[in-house]
C-alpha positions as CSV (number, residue, x, y, z in Angstrom):
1,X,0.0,0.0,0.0
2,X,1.4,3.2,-0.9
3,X,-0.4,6.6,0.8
4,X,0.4,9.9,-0.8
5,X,0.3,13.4,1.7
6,X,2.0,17.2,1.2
7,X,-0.2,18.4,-1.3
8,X,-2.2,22.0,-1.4
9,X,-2.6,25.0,-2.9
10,X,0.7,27.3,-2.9
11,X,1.4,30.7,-5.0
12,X,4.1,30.0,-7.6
13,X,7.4,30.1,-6.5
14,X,6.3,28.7,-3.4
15,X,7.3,24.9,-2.1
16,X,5.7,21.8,-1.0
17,X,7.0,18.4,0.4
18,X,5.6,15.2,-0.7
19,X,5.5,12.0,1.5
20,X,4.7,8.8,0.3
21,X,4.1,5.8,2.9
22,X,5.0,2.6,1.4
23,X,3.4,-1.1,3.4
24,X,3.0,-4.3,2.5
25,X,6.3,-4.8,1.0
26,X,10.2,-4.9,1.7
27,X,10.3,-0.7,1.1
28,X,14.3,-0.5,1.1
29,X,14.8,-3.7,-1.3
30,X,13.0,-1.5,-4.1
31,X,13.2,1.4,-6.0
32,X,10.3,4.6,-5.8
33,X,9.1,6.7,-8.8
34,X,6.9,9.9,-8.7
35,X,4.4,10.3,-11.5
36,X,2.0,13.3,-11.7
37,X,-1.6,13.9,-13.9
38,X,-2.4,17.2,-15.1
39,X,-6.1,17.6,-15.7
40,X,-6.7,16.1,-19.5
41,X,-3.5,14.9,-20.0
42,X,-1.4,11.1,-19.1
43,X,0.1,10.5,-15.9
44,X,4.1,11.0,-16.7
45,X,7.3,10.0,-14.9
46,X,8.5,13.4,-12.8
47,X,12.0,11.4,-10.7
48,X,13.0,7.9,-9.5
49,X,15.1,7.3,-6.2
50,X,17.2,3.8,-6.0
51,X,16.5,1.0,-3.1
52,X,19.4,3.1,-1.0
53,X,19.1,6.5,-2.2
54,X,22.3,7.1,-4.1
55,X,20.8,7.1,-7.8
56,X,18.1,9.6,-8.7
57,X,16.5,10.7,-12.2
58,X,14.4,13.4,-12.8
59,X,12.1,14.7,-16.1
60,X,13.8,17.7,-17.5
61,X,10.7,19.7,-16.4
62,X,11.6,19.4,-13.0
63,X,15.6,19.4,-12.9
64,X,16.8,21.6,-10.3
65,X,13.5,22.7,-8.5
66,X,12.9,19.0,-7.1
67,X,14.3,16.7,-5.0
68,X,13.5,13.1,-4.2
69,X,14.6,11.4,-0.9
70,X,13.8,8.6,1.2
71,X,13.7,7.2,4.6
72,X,14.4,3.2,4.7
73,X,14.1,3.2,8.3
74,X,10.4,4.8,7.6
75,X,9.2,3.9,4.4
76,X,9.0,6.7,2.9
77,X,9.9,8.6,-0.3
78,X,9.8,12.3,-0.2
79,X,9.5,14.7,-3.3
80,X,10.5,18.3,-2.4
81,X,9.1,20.9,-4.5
82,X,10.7,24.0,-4.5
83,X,10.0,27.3,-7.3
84,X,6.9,25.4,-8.3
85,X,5.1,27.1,-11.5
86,X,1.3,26.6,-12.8
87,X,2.3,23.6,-14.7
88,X,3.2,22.3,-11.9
89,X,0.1,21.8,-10.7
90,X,-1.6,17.9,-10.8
91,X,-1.7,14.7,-9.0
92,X,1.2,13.5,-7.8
93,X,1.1,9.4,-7.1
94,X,4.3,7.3,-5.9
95,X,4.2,4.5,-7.2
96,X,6.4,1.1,-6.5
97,X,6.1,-2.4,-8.0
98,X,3.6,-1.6,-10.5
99,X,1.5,-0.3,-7.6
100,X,0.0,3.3,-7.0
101,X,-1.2,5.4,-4.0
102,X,-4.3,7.2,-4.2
103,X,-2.5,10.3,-5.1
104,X,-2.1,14.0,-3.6
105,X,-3.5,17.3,-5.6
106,X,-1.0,20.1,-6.2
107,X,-2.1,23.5,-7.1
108,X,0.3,26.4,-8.0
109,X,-1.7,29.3,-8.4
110,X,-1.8,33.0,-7.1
């Protein structure tokens, strides 16, 4: 089970921290993607952590204005949003094993 938290509203420029709680499943023995859904448009890959944390990946939309962590001892994978624009603003799902969370909205609007 993966449950998704952080979102809300924020003015552009603002930040936001994702958490995603992972369950059910050895969390450090696997690797943890974030995925986001605009309105109208296909979920798409936004970063990618590895089981311990050393290798990360990002979508060049994002590159340099997020950050994605996690916590083995607390099985969880964090997505820190920093300078966040308009188009930044969807639902953000973790997603691990072919698995997703229910998913957290994230609006970027004055």
């Amino acid at each position: 089970q993966l449950v998704e938290s952080g979102g809300g509203l924020v003015q552009p420029g603002g930040s936001l921290r994702l958490s995603c709680v992972a369950s059910g499943f050895t969390f450090s023995s696997y690797v943890m993607r974030w995925y986001r859904q605009a309105p109208g448009q296909v979920r798409g890959f936004v970063a990618y952590i590895g089981s311990d944390g050393r290798a990360t990946s990002y979508t060049d939309s994002v590159k340099g204005r997020f950050t994605i962590s996690r916590d083995n001892a607390k099985n969880t994978v964090y997505l820190q949003m920093n300078s966040l624009k308009p188009e930044d603003t969807a639902v953000y799902y973790c997603s691990a094993l072919g698995d997703w969370g229910q998913g957290t909205q994230v609006t970027v609007s004055s």
